[in-house]
VOLUM-601656 format. One record per residue (C-alpha): z negated, x, y negated; residue number from 1. Coordinates in steps of 0.02 Angstrom, whole numbers, plus 32768, in hexadecimal, padded with zeros to 4 digits. Last residue first. Example, Ala and Ser with C-alpha at 12.3 -4.5 7.8 and 13.67 -1.06 7.14 Angstrom:
residues 2
7E9B | 82AC | 8035 | 2
7E7A | 8267 | 80E1 | 1
***
This chain:
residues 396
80DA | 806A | 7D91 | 396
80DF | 7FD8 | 7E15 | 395
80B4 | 7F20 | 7DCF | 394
8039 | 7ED0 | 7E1C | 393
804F | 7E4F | 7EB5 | 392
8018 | 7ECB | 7F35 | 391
7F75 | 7ECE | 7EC8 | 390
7F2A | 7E1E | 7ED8 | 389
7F78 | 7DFB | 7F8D | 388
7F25 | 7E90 | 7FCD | 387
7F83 | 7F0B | 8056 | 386
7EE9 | 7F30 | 80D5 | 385
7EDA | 7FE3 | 80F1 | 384
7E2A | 7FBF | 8139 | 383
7DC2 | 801A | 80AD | 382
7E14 | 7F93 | 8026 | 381
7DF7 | 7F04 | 8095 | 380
7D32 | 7F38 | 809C | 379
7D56 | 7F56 | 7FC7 | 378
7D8C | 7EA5 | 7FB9 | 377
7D0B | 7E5F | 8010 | 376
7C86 | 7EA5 | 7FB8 | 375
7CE8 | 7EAE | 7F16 | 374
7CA4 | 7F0D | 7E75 | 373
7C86 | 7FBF | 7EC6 | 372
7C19 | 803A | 7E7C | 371
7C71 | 80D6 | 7E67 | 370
7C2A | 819E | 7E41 | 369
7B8A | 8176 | 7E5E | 368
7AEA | 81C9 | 7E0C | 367
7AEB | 8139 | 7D7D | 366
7AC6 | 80C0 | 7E26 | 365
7A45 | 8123 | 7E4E | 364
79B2 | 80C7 | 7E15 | 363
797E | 807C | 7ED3 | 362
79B2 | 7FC5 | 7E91 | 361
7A41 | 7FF6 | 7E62 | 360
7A60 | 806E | 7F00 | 359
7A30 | 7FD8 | 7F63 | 358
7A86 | 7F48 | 7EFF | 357
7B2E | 7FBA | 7F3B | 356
7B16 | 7FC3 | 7FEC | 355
7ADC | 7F14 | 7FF9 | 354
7B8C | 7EB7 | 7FA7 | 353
7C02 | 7F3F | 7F70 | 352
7C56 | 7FE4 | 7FB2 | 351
7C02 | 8085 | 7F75 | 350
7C69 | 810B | 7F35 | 349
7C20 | 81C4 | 7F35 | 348
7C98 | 825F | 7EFE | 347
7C22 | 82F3 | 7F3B | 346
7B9E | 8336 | 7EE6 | 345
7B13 | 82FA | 7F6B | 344
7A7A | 82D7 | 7F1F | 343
7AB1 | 8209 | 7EE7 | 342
7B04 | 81F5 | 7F91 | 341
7A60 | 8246 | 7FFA | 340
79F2 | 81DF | 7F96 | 339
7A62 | 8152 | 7FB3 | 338
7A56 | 8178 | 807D | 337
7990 | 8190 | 8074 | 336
7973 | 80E2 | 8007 | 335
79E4 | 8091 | 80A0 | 334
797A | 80DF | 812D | 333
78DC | 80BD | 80C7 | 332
78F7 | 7FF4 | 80D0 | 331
78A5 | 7FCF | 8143 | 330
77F9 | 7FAF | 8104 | 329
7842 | 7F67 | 8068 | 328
7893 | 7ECD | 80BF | 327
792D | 7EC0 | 805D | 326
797D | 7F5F | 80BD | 325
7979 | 7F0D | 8163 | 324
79D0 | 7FB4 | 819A | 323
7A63 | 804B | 815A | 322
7AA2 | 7FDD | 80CA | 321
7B56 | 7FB1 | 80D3 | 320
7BF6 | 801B | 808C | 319
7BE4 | 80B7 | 8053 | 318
7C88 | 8138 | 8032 | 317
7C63 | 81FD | 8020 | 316
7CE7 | 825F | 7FE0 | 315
7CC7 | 832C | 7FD6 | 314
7C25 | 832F | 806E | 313
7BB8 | 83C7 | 8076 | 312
7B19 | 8366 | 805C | 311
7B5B | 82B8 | 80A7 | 310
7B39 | 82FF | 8154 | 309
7A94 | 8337 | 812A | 308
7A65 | 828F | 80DD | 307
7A9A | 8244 | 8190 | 306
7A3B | 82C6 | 81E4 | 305
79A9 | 829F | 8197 | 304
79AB | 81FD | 819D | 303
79B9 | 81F9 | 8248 | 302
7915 | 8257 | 826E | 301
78C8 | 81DE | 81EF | 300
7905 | 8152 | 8249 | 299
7980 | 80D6 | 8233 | 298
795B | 800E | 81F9 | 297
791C | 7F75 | 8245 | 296
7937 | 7F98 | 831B | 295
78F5 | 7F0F | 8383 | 294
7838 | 7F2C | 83FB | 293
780B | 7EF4 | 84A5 | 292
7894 | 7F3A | 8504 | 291
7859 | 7FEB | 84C9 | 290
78E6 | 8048 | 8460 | 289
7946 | 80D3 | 8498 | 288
7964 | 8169 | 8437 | 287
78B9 | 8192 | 83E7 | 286
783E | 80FB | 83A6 | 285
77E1 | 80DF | 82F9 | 284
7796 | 8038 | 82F7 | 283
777C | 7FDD | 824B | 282
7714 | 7F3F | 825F | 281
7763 | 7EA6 | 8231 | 280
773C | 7E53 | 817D | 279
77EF | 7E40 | 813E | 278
7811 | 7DEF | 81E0 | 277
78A2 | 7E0B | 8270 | 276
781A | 7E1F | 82FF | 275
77CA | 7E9D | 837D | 274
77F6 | 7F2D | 8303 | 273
785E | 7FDE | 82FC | 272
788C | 805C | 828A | 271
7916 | 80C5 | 82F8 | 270
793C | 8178 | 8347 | 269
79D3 | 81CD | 8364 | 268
7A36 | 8169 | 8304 | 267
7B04 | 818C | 8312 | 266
7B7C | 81F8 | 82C4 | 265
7C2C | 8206 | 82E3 | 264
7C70 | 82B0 | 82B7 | 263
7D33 | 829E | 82BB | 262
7DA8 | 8321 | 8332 | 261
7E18 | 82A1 | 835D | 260
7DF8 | 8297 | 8406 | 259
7D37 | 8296 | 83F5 | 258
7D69 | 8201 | 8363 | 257
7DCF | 81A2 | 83E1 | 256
7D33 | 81BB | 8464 | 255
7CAC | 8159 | 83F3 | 254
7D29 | 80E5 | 83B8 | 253
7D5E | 80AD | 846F | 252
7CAA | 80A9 | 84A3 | 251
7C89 | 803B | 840D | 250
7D1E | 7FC2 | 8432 | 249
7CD3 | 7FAC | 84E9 | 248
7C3C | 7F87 | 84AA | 247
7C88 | 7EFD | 8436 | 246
7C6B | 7E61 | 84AB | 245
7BB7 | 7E95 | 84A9 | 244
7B8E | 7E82 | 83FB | 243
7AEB | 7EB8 | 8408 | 242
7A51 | 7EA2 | 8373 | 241
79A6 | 7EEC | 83C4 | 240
7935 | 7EAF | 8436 | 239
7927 | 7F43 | 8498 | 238
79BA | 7FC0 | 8473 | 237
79B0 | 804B | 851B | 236
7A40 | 80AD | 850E | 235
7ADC | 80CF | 8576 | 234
7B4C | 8109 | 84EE | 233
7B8E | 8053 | 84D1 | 232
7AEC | 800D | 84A5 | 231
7AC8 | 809A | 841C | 230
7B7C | 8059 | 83E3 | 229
7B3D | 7FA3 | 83E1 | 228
7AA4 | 7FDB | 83A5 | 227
7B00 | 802B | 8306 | 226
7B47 | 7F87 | 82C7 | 225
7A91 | 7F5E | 8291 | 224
7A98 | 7FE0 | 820F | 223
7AD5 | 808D | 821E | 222
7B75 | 80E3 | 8238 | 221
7BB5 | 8184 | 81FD | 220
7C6E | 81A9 | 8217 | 219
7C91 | 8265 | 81E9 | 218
7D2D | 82BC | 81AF | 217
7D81 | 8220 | 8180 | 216
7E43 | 81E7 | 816A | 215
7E90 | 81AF | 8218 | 214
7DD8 | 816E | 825F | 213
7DC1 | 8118 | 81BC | 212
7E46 | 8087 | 81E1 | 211
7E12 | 8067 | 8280 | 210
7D47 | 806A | 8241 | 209
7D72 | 7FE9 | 81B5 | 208
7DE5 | 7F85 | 8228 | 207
7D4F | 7F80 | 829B | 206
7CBE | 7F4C | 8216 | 205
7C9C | 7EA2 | 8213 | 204
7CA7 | 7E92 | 82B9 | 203
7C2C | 7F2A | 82DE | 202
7BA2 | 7EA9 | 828D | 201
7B01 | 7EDA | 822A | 200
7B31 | 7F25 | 81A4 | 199
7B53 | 8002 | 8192 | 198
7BD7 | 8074 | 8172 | 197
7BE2 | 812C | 812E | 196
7C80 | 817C | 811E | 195
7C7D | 823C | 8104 | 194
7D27 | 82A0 | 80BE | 193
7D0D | 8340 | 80BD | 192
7D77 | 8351 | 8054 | 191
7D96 | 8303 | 7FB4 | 190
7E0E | 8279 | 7FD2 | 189
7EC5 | 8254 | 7FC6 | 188
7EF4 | 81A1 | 8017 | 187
7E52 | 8158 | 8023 | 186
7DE2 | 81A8 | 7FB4 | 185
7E8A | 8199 | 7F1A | 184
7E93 | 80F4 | 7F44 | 183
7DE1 | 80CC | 7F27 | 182
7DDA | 8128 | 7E8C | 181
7E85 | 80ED | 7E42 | 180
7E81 | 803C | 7E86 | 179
7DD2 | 8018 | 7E51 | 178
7DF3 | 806C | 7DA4 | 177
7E90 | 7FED | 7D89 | 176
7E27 | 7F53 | 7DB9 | 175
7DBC | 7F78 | 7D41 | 174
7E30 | 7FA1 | 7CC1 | 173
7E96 | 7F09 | 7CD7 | 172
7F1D | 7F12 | 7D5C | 171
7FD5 | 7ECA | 7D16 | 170
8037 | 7E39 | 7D57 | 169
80EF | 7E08 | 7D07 | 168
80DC | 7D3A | 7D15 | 167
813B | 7CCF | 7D73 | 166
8109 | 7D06 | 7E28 | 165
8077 | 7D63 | 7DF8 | 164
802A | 7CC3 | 7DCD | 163
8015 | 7CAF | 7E9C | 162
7FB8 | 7D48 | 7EB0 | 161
7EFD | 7D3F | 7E63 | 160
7F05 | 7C9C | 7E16 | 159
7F54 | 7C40 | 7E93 | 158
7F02 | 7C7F | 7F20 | 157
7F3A | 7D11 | 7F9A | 156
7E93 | 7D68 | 7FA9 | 155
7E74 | 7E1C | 7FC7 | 154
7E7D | 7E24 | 7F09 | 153
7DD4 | 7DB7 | 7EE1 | 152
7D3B | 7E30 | 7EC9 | 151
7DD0 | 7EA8 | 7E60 | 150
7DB5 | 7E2D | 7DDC | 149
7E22 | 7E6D | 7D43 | 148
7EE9 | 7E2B | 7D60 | 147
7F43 | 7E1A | 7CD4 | 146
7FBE | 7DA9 | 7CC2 | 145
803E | 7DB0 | 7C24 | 144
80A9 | 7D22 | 7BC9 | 143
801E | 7C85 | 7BE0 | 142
8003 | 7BE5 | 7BEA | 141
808B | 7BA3 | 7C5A | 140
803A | 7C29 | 7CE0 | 139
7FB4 | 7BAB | 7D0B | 138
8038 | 7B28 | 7D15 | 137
80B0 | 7B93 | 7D94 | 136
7FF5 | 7BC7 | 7DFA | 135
7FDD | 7B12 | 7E15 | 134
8095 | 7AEA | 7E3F | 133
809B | 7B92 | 7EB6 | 132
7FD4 | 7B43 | 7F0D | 131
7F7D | 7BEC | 7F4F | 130
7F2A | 7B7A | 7FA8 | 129
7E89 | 7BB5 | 7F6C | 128
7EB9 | 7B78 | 7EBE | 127
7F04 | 7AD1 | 7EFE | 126
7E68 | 7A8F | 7F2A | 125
7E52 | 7A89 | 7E54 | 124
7D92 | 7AA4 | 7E30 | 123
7DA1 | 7B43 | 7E6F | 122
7DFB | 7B8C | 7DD6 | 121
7D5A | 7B6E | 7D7A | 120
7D7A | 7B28 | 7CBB | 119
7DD9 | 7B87 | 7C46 | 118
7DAB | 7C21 | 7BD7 | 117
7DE6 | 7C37 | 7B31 | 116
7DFA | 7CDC | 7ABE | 115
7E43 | 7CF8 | 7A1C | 114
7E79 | 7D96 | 79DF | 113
7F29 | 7D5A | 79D6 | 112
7F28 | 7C9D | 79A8 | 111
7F13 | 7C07 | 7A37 | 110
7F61 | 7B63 | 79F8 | 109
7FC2 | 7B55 | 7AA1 | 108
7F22 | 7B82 | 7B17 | 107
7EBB | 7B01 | 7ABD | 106
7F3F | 7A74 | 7ADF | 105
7F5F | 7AC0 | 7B8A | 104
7EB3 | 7ACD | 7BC0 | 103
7E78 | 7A20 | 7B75 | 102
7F26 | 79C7 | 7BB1 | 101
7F00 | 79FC | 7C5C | 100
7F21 | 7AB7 | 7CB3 | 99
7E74 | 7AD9 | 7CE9 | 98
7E0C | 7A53 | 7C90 | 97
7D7A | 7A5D | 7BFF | 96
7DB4 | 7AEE | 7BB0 | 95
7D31 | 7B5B | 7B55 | 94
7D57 | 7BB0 | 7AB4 | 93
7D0D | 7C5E | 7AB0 | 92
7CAF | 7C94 | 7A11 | 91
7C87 | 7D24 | 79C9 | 90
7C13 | 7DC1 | 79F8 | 89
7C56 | 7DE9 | 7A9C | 88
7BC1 | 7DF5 | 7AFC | 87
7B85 | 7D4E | 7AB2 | 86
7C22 | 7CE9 | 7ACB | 85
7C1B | 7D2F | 7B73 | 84
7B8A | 7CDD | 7B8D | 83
7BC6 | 7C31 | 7B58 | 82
7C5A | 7C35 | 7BB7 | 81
7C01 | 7C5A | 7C46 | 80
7B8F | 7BC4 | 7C21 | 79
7C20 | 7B57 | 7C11 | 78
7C73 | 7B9A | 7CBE | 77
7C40 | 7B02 | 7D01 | 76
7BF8 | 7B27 | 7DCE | 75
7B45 | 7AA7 | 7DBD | 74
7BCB | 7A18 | 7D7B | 73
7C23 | 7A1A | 7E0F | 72
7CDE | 79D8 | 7E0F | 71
7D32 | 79F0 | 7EB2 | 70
7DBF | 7A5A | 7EFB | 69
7D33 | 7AB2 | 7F70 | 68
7CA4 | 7ADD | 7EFF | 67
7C84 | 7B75 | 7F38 | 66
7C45 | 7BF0 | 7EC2 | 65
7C7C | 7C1C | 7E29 | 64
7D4D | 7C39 | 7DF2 | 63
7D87 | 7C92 | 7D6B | 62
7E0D | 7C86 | 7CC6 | 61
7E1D | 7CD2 | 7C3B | 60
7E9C | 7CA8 | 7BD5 | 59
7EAC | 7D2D | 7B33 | 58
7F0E | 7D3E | 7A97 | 57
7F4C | 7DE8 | 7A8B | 56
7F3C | 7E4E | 79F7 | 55
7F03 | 7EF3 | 7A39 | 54
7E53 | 7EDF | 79EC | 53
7E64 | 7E4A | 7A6B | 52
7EB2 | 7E88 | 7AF0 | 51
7E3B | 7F21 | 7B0F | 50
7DB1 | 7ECA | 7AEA | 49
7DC1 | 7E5B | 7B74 | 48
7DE5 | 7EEA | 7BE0 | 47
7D42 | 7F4F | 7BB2 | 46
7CE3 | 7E9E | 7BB4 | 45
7D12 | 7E78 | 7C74 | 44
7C6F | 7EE9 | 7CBC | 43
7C02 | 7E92 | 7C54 | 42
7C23 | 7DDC | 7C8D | 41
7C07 | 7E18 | 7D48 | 40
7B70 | 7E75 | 7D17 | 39
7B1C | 7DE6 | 7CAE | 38
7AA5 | 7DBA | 7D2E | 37
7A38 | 7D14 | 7D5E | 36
7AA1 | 7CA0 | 7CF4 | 35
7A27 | 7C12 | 7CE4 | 34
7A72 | 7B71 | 7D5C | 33
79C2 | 7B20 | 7D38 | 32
7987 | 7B08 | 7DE6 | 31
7A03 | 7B71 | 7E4C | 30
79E8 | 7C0F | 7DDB | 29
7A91 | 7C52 | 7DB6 | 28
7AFA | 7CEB | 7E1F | 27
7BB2 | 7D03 | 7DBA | 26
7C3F | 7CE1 | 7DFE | 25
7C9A | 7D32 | 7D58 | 24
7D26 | 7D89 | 7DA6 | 23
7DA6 | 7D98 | 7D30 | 22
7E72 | 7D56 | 7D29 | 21
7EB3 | 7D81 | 7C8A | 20
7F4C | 7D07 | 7C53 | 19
7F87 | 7D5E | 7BBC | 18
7FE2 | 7D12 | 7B27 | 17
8040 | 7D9C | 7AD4 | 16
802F | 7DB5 | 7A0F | 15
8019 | 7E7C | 7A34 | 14
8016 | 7E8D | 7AE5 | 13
807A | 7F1B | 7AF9 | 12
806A | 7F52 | 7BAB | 11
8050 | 7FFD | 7C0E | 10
7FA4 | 800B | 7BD3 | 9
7F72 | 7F59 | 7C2A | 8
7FA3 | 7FA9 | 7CB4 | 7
802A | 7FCA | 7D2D | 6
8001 | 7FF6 | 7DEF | 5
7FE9 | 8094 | 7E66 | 4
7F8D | 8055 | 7EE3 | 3
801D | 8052 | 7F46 | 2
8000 | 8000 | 8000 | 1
***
């Protein structure tokens, strides 16, 4: 897949009308739909700004949540619009529709340096549908689309793909810097070149660990995906998480990187307990764990080694937490691995969801090279997946 697409640089968008397509599914308290964190809003201001001191007149445009082609009035945009407003420092005009008479009329009267945001794309079924008449009207609006929520570009929806068709597509910044850094580990990295993967399910993860076995040095895996390894090795797991329709898949991994000539590293000890609690006793054990007990979170022994694999490391790319990381007393594994990132010198990117609110949470986030905006997006990313949201950009 090229990585290597036009941006908002590339274009003139002086007295354009640009369709931007951000990601602001935002987290809000369920009582009083409070915007819990701004980070999502943030991280789309450099590209707002962009156009508008540029002299575009901006549409943005996002979805939240999952409201399934209806109208909920606990998923509005309003209050996004409202924060934004705030961040920005002037005001954002709120559509009440998608592409009805509100959107368009507001949309049509729109000056350069103006910015408006219409009404959650999920409100309209046809948005997930990747709907060509939906996307047609969306693009109506505008003369540019830029694309700016990487979170959403392994999806073919109307937004994210489908105005491509009648619009010329450009990445936003953000989207821009995931492509270059993430491309750039992938295709070119600094070696050695360490991948470090954790969650609980080897599912999840086997186009991840396909894909990495052609392009890493070392394959580190922790997390509850590890016991199905452990499992196939001919070790004792106890109570803890087994996919046992992927054992054969592990011993196939475990021998394609011997043949390849790929370090694949394993626990060699565990933090155990008798049950999946916040309050469960931590239990140290070696190799094989008792029958009585369920593996929460890597060992010190392990951590050790994984840290000292990631010392000498060029490119090192994280994705999932190495235990039960929101239960503090396992959660040392995954505070020893972004340590071990944030100490390490190399070029560090962390791929979003757990991995990432770890090294945030753990103060090391300023330490790391990349902190991926798309969970989803980013797994897709690491598997060689072609996304809908960037095959549809223009080339450079």
């Amino acid at each position: 897949m090229n990585y290597n697409k036009k941006t908002i640089y590339d274009v003139d968008v002086k007295g354009k009308k640009v369709l931007l397509r951000c990601d602001f599914n935002v987290p809000q308290n369920k009582e009083t739909g409070e915007i819990t964190s701004n980070k999502r809003i943030v991280a789309a201001i450099p590209t707002i700004k962009y156009l508008l001191d540029n002299g575009a007149a901006v549409i943005a445009c996002s979805h939240l949540g999952k409201p399934k082609g209806e109208w909920k009035e606990n998923l509005t945009l309003a209050p996004v619009a409202k924060r934004l407003s705030e961040l920005l420092q002037q005001d954002v005009i709120f559509a009440k529709d998608i592409i009805g008479e509100d959107a368009k009329a507001k949309a049509a009267a729109l000056k350069p340096g103006e910015i408006m945001l219409l009404e959650n794309l999920r409100f309209d079924i046809r948005e997930e549908k990747n709907g060509a008449d939906f996307a047609k009207e969306l693009a109506s609006m505008a003369e540019i689309f830029v694309s700016d929520a990487f979170g959403t570009v392994h999806r073919a929806h109307a937004s994210t793909a489908g105005v491509a068709a009648f619009l010329p597509a450009y990445s936003g910044l953000l989207v821009a810097k995931e492509l270059s850094v993430m491309g750039k580990a992938l295709d070119d990295p600094k070696r050695p070149f360490v991948a470090v993967l954790g969650g609980a399910k080897v599912s999840d993860k086997i186009n991840v660990i396909n894909n990495l076995l052609e392009k890493a040095d070392t394959i580190i895996i922790g997390g509850g995906m590890a016991y199905t390894f452990k499992k196939a090795q001919g070790c004792e797991i106890g109570k803890s998480l087994l996919e046992a329709d992927r054992i054969d898949y592990a011993k196939d991994m475990i021998k394609k990187a011997e043949e390849k000539g790929v370090k694949f590293l394993l626990p060699v000890d565990h933090c155990c307990a008798k049950e999946f609690s916040a309050d469960a006793e931590p239990v140290e054990v070696g190799e094989n764990i008792p029958e009585d007990l369920m593996g929460m979170d890597i060992g010190p022994k392990t951590a050790e080694m994984f840290a000292e694999a990631a010392k000498g490391a060029g490119t090192i790319v994280w994705n999932g937490p190495m235990g039960v990381f929101e239960f503090d007393s396992f959660a040392n594994g995954t505070k020893a691995m972004a340590k071990a990132l944030a100490e390490s010198g190399a070029v560090t990117i962390v791929g979003g969801g757990d991995s990432a609110s770890a090294v945030e949470k753990l103060g090391y986030a300023d330490k790391i090279t990349h902190i991926s905006t798309g969970g989803g997006a980013s797994l897709e990313f690491l598997e060689g997946k072609e996304l809908p949201g960037v095959a549809c950009l223009l080339d450079k």
